[in-house]
N, C-alpha and C positions, 0 to 999 in steps of 0.2 A: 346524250343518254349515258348513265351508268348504272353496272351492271354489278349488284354486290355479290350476288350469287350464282350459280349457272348450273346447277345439279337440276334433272326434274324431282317434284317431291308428291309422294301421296297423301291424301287427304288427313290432315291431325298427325304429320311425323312432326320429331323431333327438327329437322329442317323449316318444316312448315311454324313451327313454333316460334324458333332462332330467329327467323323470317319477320314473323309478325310484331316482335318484341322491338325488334332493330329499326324496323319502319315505324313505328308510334314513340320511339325513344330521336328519328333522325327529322319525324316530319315537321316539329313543328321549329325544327333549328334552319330548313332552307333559306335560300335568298327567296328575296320577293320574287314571284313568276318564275318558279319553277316549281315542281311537285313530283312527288311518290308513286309510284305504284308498284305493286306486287303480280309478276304475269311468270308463268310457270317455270317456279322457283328460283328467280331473282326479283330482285328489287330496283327497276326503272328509273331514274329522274329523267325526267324530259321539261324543255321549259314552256311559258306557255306558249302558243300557236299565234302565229304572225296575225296583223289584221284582218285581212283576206280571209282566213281560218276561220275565225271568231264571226267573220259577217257569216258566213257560209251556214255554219251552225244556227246562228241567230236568227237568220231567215227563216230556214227550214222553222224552226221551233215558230217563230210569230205564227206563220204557214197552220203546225198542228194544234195551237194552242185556241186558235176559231174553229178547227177540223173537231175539235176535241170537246167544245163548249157542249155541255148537260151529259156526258160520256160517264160521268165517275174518274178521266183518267187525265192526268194529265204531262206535258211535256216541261222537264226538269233536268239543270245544270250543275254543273258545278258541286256534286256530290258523291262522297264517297261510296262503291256500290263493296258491297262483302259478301264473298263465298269461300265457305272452310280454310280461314284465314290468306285469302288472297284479296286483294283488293285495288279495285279498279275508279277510272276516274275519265267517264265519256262523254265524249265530247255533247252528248244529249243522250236520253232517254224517258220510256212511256212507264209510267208505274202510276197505282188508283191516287187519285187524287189525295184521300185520308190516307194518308200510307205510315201514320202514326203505330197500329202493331205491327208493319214490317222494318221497323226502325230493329238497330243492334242492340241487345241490353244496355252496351255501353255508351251509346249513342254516337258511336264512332259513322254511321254510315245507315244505307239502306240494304236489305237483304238481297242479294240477285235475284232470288226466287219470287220478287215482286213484282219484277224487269218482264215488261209484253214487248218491248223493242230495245233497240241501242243503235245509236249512231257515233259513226269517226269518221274526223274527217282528216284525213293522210297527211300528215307534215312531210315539209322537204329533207331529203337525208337517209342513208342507206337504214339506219337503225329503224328511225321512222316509220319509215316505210315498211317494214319486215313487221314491227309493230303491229300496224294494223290490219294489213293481210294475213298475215301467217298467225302470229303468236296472238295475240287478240283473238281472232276466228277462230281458234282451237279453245281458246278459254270462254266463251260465250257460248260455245256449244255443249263445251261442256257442263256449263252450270245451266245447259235444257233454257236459256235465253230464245224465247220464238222468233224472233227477227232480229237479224242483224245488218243493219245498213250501212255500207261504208263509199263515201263518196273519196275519189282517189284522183287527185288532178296530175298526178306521175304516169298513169295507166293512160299508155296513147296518148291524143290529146286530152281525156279526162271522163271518167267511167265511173256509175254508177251501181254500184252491186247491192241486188237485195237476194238476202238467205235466210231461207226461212226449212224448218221440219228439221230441227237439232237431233242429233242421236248422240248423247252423251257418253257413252259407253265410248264410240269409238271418236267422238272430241269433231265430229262435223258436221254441215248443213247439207241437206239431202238433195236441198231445191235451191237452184241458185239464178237468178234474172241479173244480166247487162245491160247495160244500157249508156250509146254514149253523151256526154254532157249536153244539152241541150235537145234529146232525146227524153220523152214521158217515160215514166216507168211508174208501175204501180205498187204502193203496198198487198202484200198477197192473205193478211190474216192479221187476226187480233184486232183492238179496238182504233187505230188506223188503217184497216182494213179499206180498200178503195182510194186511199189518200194517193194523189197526183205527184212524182219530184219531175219537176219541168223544166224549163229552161231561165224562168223567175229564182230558179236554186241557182241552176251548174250553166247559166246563159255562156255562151263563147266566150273566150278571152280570161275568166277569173282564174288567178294564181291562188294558192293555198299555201 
């Protein structure tokens, strides 16, 4: 990971600006497999997520994409998500299926404010890791994201958290479920609501 910037910045500063110019002007010069992101007020590269990572993900999503069938909503990778020039890049998320007017004028991404869930899944490595617990968690709540699930195979032997009832004001999740790997746990709202992550996700043994 690096880190171009490290100030925090409020919403539309001149920071925030410098930020977003620098990241559309560095993203499309990376190496293959790796990528940008924007998490309160720097600019991230991380590369992409080992095997293991990618099935983990890709599960989950087959999982909500039959959970999700006649919903309106559907589960979606590989996309750039945008709030007040930050921008993020998870590992999954639930936005309506037409999500053509929450596209960005510039059609850089989708709007957070579209986001009924998000998922990461915890890469190996200090930065990584702080990544999607701390600084992730703080920026999902803050852009009022209802659900935030983070499957974490560093956490013990490997722990499942869902947080849900964001208060953005002060940047957290109010309600928060553990659960460890191969333990059920359920979605608690939104249109995965009732959805099962079981042991078919976080079975023993998988490395991320």
């Amino acid at each position: 990971m690096t880190a171009l910037a490290h100030e925090a910045a409020t919403p539309h500063s001149d920071l925030d600006e410098a930020l977003w110019l620098a990241w559309q002007a560095a993203v499309d010069k990376l190496p293959e497999g790796f990528h940008a992101e924007i998490i309160e007020g720097s600019i991230e590269v991380s590369p992409t997520g080992r095997y293991s990572h990618g099935e983990t993900a890709n599960d989950l999503r087959d999982s909500l994409v039959v959970f999700l069938a006649g919903s309106g909503f559907a589960a979606r990778q590989v996309m750039n998500v945008i709030h007040r020039r930050k921008v993020w890049i998870p590992d999954l998320f639930i936005a309506p299926k037409d999500a053509e007017k929450h596209v960005t004028e510039d059609g850089i991404g989708i709007k957070a404010s579209a986001l009924e869930l998000v998922v990461e899944v915890v890469s190996p490595g200090r930065d990584s890791i702080s990544r999607g617990r701390i600084r992730k968690r703080r920026a999902y709540a803050r852009a009022g994201i209802p659900v935030y699930i983070l499957i974490d195979d560093h956490d013990d032997r490997g722990t499942v958290t869902v947080l849900s009832a964001p208060d953005p004001d002060r940047a957290v999740y109010d309600d928060e479920v553990r659960a460890a790997y191969g333990t059920a746990i359920t979605i608690p709202a939104g249109p995965a609501k009732g959805f099962v992550i079981g042991g078919d996700i976080t079975g023993p043994g998988r490395e991320v």
